[in-house]
C-alpha positions as CSV (number, residue, x, y, z in Angstrom):
1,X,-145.7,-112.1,195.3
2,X,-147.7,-113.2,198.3
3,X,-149.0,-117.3,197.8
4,X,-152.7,-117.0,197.2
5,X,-155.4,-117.4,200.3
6,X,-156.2,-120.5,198.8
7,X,-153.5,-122.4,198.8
8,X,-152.7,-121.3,202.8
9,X,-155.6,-122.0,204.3
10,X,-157.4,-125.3,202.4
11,X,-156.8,-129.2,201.9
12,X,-154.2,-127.6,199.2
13,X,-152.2,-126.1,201.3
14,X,-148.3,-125.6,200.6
15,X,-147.9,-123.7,203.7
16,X,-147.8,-126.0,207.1
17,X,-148.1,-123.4,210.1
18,X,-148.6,-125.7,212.8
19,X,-146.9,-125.9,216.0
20,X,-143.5,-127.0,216.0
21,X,-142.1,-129.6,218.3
22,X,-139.3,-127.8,219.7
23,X,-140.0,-123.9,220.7
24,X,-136.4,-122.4,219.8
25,X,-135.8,-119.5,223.4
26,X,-136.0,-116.5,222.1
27,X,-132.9,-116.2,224.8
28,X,-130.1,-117.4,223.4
29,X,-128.1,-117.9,226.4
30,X,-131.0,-119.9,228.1
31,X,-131.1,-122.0,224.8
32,X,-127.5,-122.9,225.2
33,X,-127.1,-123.5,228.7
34,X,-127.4,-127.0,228.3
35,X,-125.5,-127.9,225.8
36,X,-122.2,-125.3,227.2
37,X,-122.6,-126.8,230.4
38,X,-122.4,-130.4,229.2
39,X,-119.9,-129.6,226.2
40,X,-117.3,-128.3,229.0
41,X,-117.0,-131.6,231.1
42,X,-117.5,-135.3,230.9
43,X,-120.2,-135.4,233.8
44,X,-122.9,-137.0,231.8
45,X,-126.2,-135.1,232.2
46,X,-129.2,-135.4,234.5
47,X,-132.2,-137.8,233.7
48,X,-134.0,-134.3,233.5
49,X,-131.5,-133.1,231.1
50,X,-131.1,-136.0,229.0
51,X,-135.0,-136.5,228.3
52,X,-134.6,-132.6,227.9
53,X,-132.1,-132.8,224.9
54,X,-133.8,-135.9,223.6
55,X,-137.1,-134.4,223.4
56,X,-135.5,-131.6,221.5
57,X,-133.5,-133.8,219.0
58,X,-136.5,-135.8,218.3
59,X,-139.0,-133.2,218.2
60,X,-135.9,-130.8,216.1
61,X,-135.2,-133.4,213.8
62,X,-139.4,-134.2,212.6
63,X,-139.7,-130.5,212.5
64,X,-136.2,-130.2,210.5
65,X,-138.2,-132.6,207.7
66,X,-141.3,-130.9,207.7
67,X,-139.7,-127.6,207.0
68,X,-137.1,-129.2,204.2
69,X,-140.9,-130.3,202.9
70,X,-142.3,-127.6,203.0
71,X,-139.3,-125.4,201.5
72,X,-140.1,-128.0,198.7
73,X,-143.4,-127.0,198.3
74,X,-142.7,-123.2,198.1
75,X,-139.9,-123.9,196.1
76,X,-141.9,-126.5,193.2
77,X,-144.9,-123.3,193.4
78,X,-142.3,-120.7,192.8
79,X,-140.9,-122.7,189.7
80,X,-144.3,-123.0,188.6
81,X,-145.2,-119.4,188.6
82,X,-142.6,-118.4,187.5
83,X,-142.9,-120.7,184.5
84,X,-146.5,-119.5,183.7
85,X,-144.8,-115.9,184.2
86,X,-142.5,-116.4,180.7
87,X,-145.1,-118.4,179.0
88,X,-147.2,-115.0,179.8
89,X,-144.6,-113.0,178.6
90,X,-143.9,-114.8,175.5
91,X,-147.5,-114.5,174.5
92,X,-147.6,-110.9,175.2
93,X,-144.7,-110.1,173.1
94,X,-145.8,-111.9,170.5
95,X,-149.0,-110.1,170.5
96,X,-147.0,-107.0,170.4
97,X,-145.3,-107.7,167.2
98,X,-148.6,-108.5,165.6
99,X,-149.7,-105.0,166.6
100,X,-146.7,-103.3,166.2
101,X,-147.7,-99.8,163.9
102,X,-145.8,-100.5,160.5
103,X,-147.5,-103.0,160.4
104,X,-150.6,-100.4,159.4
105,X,-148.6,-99.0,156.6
106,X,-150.0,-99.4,153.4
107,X,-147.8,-100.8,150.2
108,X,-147.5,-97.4,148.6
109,X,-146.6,-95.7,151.7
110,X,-143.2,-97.8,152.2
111,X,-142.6,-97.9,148.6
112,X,-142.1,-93.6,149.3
113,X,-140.0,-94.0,152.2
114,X,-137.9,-96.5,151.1
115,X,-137.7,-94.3,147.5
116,X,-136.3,-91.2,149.9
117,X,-133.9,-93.3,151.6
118,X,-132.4,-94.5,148.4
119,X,-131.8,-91.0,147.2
120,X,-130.8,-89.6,150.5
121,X,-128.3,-92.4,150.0
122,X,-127.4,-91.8,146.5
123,X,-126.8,-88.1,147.6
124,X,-124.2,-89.2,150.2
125,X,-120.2,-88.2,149.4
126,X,-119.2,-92.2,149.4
127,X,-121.8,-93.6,147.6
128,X,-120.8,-96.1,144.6
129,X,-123.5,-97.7,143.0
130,X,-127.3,-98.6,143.4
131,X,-126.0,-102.4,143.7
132,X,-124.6,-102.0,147.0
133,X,-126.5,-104.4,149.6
134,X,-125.2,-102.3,152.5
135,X,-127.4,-99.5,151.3
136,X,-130.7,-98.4,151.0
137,X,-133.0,-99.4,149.6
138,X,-131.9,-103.3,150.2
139,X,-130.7,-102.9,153.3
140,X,-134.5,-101.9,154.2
141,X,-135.7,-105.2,152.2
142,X,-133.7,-107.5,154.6
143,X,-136.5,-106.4,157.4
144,X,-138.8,-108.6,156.7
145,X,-140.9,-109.7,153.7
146,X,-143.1,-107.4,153.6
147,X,-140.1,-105.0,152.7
148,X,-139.0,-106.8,150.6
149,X,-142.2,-106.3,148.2
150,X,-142.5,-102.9,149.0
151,X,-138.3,-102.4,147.8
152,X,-139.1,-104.0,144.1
């Protein structure tokens, strides 16, 4: 799921694609020159150097933060779609169930299936008596309420 035009490219924006402060090389060797130079002696660093590695923690660390905000922001938008996405869902299924087709059968139409399952049952080699809740037709009236009027 892509974020929406909208939200990238107006006063709402989650998305913050500005220029960063500190250009990370796209060498990494150059990148670390620096820092495995200094990290292998005591000889403190150049002026140029210094302001170098200064510039980078400064400008590193405000870009660090607006990332971490703006991780938050795509984060707190993904919770919220994906929120709407169950409430969605949950209304659909719901919808379902209130179409689903046996719901369309009439009264006198389950009374004859349910009639056939009870002596399809009765018929069976370990069938014991009609009172047996584990069988048709009760079992069938435990469905729902509708069932349950169509069993009697």
């Amino acid at each position: 799921m892509s974020i929406p035009h909208d939200l990238v490219h107006t006063e709402k924006c989650i998305l913050n694609h500005g220029p960063r402060r500190v250009q990370l090389p796209t060498d990494v060797v150059s990148g670390k020159e620096i820092v495995l130079a200094s990290s292998k002696t005591n000889k403190p660093l150049s002026e140029e150097e210094t302001a170098e590695s200064t510039r980078i923690v400064r400008g590193g660390t405000a870009d660090l933060e607006e990332l971490d905000e703006e991780i938050s922001r795509v984060h707190n938008y993904l919770l919220d779609r994906m929120n709407e996405r169950d409430r969605l869902q949950h209304y659909v299924k719901a919808h379902k169930v209130v179409l689903h087709p046996t719901r369309r059968l009439n009264h006198d139409l389950l009374h004859t299936i349910f009639m056939l399952t009870a002596e399809i049952d009765r018929e069976s080699p370990d069938f014991t008596h009609s009172l047996d809740t584990h069988r048709a037709p009760w079992v069938l009236g435990q469905v729902c309420s509708r069932f349950v009027l169509s069993v009697r």
